[in-house]
N, CA, C and O of each residue as an XYZ file, in Angstrom:
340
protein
N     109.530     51.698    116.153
C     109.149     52.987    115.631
C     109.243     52.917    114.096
O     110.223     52.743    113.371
N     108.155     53.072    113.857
C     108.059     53.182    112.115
C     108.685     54.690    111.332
O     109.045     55.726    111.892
N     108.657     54.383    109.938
C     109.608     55.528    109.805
C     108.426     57.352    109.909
O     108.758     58.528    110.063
N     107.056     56.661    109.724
C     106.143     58.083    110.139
C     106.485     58.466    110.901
O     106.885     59.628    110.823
N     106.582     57.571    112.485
C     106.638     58.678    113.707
C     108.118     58.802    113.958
O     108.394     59.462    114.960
N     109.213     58.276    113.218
C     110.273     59.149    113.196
C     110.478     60.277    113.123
O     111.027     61.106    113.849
N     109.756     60.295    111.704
C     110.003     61.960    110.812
C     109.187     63.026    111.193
O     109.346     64.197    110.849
N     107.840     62.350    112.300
C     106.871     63.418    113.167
C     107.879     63.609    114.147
O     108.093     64.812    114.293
N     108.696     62.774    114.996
C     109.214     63.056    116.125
C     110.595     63.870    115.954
O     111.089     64.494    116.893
N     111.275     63.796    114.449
C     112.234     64.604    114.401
C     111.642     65.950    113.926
O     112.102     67.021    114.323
N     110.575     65.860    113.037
C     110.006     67.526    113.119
C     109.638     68.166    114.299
O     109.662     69.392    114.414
N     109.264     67.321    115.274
C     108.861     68.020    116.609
C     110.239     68.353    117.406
O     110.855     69.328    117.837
N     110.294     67.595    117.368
C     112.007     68.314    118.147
C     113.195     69.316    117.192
O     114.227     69.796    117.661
N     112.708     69.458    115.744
C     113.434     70.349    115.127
C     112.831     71.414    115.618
O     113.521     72.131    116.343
N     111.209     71.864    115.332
C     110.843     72.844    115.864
C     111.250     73.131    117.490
O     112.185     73.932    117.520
N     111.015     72.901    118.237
C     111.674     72.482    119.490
C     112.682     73.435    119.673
O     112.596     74.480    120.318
N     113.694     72.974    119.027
C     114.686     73.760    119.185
C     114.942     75.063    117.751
O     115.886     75.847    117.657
N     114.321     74.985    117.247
C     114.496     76.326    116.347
C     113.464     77.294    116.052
O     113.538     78.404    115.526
N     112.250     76.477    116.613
C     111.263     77.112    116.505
C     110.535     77.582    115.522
O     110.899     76.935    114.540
N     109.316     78.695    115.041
C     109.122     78.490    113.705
C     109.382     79.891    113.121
O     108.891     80.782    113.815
N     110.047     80.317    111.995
C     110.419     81.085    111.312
C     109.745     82.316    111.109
O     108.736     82.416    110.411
N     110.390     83.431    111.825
C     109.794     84.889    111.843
C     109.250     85.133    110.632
O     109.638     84.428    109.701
N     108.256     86.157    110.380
C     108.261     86.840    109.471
C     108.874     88.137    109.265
O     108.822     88.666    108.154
N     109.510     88.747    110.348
C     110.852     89.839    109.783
C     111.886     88.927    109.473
O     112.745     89.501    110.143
N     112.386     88.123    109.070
C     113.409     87.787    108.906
C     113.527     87.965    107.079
O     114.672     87.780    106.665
N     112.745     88.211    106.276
C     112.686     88.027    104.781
C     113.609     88.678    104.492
O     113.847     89.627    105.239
N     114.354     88.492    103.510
C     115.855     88.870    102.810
C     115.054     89.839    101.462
O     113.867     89.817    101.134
N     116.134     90.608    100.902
C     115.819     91.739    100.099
C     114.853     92.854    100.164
O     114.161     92.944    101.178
N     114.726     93.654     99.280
C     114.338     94.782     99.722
C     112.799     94.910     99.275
O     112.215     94.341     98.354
N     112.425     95.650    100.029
C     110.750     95.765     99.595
C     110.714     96.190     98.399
O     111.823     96.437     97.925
N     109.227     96.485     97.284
C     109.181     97.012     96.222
C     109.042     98.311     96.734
O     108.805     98.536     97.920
N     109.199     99.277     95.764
C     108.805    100.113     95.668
C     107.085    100.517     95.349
O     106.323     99.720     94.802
N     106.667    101.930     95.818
C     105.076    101.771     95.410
C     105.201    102.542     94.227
O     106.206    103.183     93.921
N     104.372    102.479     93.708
C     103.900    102.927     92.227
C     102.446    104.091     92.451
O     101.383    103.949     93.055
N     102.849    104.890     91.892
C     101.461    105.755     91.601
C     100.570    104.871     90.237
O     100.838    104.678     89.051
N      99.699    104.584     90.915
C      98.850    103.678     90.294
C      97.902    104.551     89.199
O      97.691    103.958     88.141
N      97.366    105.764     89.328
C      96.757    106.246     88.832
C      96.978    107.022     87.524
O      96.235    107.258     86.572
N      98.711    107.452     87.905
C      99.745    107.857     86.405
C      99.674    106.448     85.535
O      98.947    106.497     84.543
N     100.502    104.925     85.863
C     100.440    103.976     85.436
C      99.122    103.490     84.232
O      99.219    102.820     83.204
N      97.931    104.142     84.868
C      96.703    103.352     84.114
C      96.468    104.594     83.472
O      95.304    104.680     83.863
N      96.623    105.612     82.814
C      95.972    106.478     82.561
C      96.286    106.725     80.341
O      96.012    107.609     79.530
N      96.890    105.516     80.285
C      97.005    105.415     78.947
C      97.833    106.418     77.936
O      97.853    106.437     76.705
N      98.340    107.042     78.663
C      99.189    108.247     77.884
C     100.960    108.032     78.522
O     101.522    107.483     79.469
N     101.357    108.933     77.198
C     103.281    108.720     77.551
C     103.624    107.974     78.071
O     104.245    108.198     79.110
N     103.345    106.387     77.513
C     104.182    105.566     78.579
C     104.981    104.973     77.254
O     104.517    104.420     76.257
N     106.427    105.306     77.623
C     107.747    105.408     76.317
C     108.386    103.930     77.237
O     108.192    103.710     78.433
N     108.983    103.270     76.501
C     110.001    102.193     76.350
C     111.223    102.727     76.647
O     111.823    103.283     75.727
N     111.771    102.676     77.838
C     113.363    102.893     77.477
C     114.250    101.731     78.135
O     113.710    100.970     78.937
N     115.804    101.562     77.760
C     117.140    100.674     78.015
C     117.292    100.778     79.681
O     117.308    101.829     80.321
N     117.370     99.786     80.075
C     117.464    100.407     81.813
C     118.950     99.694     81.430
O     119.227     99.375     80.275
N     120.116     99.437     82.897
C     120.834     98.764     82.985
C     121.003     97.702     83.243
O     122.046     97.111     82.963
N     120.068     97.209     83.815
C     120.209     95.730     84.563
C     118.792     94.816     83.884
O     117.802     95.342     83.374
N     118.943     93.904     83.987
C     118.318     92.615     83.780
C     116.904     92.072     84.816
O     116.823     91.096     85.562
N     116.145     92.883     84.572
C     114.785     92.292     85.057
C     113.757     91.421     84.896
O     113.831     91.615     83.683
N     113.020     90.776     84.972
C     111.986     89.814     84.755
C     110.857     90.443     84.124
O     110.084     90.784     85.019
N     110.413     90.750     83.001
C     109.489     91.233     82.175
C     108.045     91.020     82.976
O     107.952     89.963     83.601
N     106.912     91.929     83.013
C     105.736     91.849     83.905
C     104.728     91.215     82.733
O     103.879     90.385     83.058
N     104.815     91.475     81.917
C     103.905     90.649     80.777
C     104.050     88.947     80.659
O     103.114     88.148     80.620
N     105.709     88.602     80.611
C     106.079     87.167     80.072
C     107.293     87.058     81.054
O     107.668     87.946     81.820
N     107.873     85.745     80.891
C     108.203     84.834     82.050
C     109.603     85.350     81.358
O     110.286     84.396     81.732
N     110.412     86.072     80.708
C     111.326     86.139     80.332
C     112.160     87.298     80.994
O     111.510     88.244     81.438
N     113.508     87.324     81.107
C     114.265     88.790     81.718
C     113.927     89.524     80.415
O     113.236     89.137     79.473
N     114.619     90.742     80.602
C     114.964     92.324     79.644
C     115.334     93.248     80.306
O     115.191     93.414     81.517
N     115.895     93.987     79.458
C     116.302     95.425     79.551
C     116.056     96.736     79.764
O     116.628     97.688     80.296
N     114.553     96.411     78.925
C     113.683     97.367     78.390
C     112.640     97.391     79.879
O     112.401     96.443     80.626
N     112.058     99.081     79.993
C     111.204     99.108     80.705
C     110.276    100.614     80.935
O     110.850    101.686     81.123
N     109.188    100.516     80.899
C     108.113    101.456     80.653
C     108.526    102.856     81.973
O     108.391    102.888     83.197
N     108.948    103.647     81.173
C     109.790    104.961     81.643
C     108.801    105.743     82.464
O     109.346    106.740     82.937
N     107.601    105.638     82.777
C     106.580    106.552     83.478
C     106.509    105.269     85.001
O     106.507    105.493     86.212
N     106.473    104.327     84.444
C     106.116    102.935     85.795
C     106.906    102.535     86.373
O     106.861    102.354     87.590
N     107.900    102.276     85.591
C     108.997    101.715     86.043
C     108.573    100.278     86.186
O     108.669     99.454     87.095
N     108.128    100.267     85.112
C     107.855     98.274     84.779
C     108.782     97.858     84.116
O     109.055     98.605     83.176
N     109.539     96.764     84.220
C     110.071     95.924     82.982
C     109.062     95.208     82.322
O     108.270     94.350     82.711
N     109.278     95.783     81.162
C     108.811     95.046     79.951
C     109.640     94.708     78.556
O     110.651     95.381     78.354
N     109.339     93.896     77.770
C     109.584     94.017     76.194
C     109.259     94.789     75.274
O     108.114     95.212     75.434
N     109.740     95.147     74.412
C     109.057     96.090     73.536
C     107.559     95.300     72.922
O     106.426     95.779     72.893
N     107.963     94.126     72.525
C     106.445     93.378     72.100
C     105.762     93.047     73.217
O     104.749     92.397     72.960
N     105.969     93.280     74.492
C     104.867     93.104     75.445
C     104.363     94.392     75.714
O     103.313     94.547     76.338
N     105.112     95.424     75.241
C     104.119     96.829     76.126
C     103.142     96.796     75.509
O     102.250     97.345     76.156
N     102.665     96.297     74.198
C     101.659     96.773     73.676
C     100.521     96.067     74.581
O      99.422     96.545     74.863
N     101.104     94.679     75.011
C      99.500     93.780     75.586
C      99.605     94.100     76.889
O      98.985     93.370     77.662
N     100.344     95.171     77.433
C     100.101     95.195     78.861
C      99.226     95.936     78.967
O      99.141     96.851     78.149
N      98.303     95.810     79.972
C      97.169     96.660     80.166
C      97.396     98.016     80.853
O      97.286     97.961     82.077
N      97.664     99.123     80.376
C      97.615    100.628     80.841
C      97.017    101.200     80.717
O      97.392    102.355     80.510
N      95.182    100.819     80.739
C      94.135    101.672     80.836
C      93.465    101.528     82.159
O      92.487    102.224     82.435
């Protein structure tokens, strides 16, 4: 037995016995929905301090900061390029 049909024959018998992975089983919590139509409408959307540490929707970076009508995290130098029209 070569080492291919090893690693086919131990995947087949892993599945076998564990079978293949639900999709209810996903860990954490859903998003929340967004009123999409407030979001794009280009008006009052203010910057404020949240508490916790989120992943910015513009850039690959965490922050603080986040668009008070959406409830997006953003940067202050990214709200401007985010698109809210």
């Amino acid at each position: 037995m070569d080492l291919l049909e090893f690693r086919r024959c131990a995947a087949c018998r892993y599945l076998e016995i564990y079978g293949n992975p639900s999709e209810c089983d996903r860990k954490g919590k859903p998003s929340g929905k967004r009123n999409i139509d407030s979001c794009h409408d280009g008006m009052s959307h203010t910057i404020i301090k949240q508490g916790k540490l989120t992943r910015c929707a513009q850039c690959p970076q965490s922050t603080t900061f986040q668009c008070e009508k959406c409830n997006i995290a953003l940067h202050v130098k990214c709200s401007s390029d985010y698109p809210n029209e």
